[in-house]
VEXDREN-2710 file (C-alpha; in Angstrom, 1 decimal):
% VEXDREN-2710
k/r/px/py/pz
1/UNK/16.3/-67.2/-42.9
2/UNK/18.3/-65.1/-40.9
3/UNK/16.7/-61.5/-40.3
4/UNK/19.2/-58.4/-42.0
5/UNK/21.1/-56.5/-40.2
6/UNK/20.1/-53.0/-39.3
7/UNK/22.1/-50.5/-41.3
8/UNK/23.6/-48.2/-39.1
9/UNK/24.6/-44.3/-40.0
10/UNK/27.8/-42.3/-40.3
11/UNK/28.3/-39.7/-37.3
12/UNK/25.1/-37.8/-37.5
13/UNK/26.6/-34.4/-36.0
14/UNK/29.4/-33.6/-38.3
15/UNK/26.7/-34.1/-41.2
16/UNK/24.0/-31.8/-39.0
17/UNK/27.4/-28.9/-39.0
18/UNK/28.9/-29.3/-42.3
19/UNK/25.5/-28.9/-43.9
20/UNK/24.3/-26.1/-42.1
21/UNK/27.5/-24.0/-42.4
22/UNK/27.3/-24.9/-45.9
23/UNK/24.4/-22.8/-45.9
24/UNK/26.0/-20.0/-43.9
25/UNK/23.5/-20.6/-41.0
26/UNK/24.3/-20.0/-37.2
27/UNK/22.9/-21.9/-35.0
28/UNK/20.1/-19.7/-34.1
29/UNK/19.5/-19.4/-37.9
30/UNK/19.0/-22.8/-37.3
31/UNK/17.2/-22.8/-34.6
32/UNK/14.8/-20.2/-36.1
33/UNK/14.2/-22.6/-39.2
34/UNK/13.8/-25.9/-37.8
35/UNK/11.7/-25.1/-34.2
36/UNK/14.6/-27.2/-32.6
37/UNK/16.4/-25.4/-29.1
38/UNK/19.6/-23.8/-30.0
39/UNK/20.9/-26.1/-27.0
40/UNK/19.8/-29.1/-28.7
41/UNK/21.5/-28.6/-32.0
42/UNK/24.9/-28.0/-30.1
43/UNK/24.2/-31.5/-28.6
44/UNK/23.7/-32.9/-31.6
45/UNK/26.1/-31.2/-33.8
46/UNK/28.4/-32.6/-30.8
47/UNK/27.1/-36.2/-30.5
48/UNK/25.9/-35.4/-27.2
49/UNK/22.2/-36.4/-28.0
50/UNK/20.6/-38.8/-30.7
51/UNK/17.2/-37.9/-32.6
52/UNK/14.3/-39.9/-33.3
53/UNK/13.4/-40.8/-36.4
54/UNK/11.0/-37.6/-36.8
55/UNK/12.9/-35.0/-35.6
56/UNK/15.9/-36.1/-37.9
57/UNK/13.2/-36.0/-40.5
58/UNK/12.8/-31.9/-39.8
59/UNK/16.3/-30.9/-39.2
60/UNK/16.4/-31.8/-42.5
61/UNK/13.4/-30.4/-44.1
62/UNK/15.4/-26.9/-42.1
63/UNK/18.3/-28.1/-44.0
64/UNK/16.6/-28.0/-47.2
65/UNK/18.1/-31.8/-47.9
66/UNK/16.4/-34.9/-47.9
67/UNK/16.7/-37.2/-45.1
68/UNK/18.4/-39.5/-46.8
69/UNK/21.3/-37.2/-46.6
70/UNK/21.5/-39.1/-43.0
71/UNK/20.3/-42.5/-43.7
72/UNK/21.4/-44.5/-46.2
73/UNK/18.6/-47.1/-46.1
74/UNK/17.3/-49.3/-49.2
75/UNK/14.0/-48.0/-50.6
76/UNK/11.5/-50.7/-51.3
77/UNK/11.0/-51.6/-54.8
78/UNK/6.9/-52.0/-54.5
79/UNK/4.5/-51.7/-52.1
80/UNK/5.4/-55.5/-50.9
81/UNK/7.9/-55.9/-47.9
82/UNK/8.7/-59.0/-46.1
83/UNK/10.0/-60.0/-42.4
84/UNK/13.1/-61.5/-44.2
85/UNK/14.1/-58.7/-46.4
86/UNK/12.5/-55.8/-45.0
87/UNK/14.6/-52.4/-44.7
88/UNK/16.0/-52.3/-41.3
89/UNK/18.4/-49.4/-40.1
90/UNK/19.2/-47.5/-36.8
91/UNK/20.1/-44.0/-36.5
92/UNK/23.8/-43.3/-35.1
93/UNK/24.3/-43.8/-31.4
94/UNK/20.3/-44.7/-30.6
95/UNK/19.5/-48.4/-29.5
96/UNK/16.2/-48.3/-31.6
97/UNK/15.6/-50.3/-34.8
98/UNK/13.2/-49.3/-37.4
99/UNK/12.0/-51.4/-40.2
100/UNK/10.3/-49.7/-43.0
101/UNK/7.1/-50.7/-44.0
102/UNK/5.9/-48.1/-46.7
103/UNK/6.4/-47.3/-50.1
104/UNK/7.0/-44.2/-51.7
105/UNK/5.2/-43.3/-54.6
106/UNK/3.5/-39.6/-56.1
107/UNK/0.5/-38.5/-53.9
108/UNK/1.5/-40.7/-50.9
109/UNK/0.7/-39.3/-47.4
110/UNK/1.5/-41.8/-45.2
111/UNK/4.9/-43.7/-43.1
112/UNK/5.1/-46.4/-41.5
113/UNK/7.6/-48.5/-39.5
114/UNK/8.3/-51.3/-36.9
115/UNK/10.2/-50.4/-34.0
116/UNK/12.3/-52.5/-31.9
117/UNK/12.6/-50.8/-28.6
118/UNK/14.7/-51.9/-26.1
119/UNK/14.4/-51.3/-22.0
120/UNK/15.1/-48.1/-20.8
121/UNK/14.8/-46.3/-23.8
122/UNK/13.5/-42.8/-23.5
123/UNK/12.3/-40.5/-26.3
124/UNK/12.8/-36.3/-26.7
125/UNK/9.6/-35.2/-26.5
126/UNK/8.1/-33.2/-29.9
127/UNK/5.3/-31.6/-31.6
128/UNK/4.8/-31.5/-35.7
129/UNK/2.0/-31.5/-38.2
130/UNK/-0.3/-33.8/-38.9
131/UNK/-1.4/-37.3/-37.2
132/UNK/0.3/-40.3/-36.0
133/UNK/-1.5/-44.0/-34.7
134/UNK/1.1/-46.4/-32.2
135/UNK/0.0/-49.8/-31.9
136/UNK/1.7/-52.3/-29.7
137/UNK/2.9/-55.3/-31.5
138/UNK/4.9/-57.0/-28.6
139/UNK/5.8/-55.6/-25.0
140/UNK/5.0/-52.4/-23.2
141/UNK/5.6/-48.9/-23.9
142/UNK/4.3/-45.9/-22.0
143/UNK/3.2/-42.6/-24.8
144/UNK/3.2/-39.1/-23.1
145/UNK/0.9/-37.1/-24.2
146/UNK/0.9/-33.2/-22.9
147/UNK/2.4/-34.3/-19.4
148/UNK/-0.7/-37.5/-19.6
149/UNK/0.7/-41.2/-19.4
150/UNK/-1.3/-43.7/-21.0
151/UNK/0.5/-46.9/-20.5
152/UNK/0.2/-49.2/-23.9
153/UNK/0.5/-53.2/-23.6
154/UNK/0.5/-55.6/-26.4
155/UNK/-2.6/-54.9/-28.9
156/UNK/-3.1/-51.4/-27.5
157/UNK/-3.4/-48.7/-30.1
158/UNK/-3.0/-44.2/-29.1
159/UNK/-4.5/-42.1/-31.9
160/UNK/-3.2/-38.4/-31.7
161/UNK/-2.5/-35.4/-33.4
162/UNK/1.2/-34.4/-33.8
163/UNK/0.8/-31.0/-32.3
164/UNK/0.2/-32.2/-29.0
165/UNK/3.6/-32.7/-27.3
166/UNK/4.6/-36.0/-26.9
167/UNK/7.2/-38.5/-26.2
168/UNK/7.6/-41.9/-25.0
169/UNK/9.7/-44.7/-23.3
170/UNK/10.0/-48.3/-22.6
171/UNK/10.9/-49.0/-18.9
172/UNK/10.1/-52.4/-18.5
173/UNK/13.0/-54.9/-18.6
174/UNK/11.8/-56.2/-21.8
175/UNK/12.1/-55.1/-25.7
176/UNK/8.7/-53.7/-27.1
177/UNK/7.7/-53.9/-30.8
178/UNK/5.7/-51.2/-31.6
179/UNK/3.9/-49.9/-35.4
180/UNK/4.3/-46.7/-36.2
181/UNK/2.0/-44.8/-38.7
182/UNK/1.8/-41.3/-39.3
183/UNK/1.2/-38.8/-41.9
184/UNK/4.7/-36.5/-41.1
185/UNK/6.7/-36.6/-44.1
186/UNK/10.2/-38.8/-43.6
187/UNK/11.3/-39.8/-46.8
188/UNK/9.8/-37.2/-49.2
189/UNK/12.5/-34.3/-49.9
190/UNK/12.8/-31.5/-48.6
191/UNK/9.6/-29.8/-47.9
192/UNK/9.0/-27.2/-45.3
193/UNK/6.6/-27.8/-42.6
194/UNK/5.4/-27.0/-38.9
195/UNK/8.6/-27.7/-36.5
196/UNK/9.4/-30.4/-34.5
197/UNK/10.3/-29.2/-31.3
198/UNK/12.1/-31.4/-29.0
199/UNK/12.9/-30.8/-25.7
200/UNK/16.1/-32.2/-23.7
201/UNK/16.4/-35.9/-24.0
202/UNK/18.2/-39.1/-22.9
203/UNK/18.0/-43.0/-23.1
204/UNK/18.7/-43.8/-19.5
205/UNK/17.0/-40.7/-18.1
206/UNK/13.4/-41.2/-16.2
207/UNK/10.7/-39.2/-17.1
208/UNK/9.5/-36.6/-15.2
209/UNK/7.3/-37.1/-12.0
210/UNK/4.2/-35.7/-11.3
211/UNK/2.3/-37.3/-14.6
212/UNK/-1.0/-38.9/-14.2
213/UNK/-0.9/-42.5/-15.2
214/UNK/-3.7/-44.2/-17.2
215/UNK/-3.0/-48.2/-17.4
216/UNK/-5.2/-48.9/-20.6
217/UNK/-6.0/-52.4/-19.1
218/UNK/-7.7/-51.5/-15.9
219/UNK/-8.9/-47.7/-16.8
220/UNK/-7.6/-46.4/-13.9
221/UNK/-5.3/-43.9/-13.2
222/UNK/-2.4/-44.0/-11.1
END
């Protein structure tokens, strides 16, 4: 059976202006509420940049909407998802696609999702509440924590606390697969929480040098 296609979103920066004028907010008002650079809303709010899952998540929670105001993705029924049916969906303009593995019901504290990342993909790099666990399903990715590289192959696994800053990329010439779990809140309403702060980002841009390498098969840092 053929695997469904990801959903894709409307223009996410039209949305990002219409709702924040709506509540009479400038852009530092914005700013000021969601942690996020005033520069990096005006790329958004232009379609100059493209979010991450996460820090879509808390311009929303700043927007006091849900973040399904941005994705229309199918909710799973039950706690049961399968590789033929499961939720898939990209956010506008980014070349990652996330399938959703969690359910939502009253007291739940956890997300979860596959991502299919493709070469040369680079992340904006962010800090938020709570705790978050990557573990490489297929491929290589490379997780930056606080300027450290740890370099993460297939059946690695990074345990870390969302407050340090972090980001991360795929630049091998091959598409990763990657679970994501993590305890910030994506799909539960708007709630107010510690910022996400992101800092200036772009899929074809290298990250910076001058970062200490750790290659998690060997030990050793490069």
């Amino acid at each position: 059976m053929a695997m469904p296609q990801p959903k894709q979103l409307t223009s996410l920066g039209p949305l990002i202006r219409r709702r924040r004028q709506q509540l009479a907010l400038t852009l530092q008002g914005f700013s000021d509420r969601s942690g996020v650079s005033v520069g990096y809303l005006s790329q958004l709010e232009r379609d100059n940049a493209t979010p991450t899952l996460g820090t879509l998540a808390q311009i929303a929670q700043a927007l006091d909407v849900g973040i399904d105001y941005f994705i229309a993705t199918p909710r799973p029924v039950d706690a049961l998802t399968t590789a033929s049916d499961r939720p898939r969906f990209s956010i506008d303009g980014s070349s990652v696609v996330y399938e959703r593995l969690g359910a939502e019901f009253p007291g739940s504290e956890i997300s979860s999702f596959i991502l299919h990342v493709p070469p040369g993909y680079v992340s904006e790099t962010v800090s938020h509440e709570g705790e978050e666990i990557v573990f490489v399903l297929e491929g290589s990715v490379t997780q930056v924590l606080e300027g450290q590289e740890f370099r993460l192959q297939a059946g690695d696994s990074l345990h870390h606390s969302g407050n340090r800053p972090h980001s991360w990329y795929n630049d091998s010439d091959t598409p990763a697969k990657v679970l994501w779990t993590g305890t910030l809140a994506l799909f539960r309403g708007p709630t107010r929480s510690s910022p996400v702060v992101p800092s200036v980002a772009s899929s074809d841009s290298k990250v910076a040098d001058g970062i200490r390498v750790i290659d998690l098969e060997s030990g050793h840092s490069e």
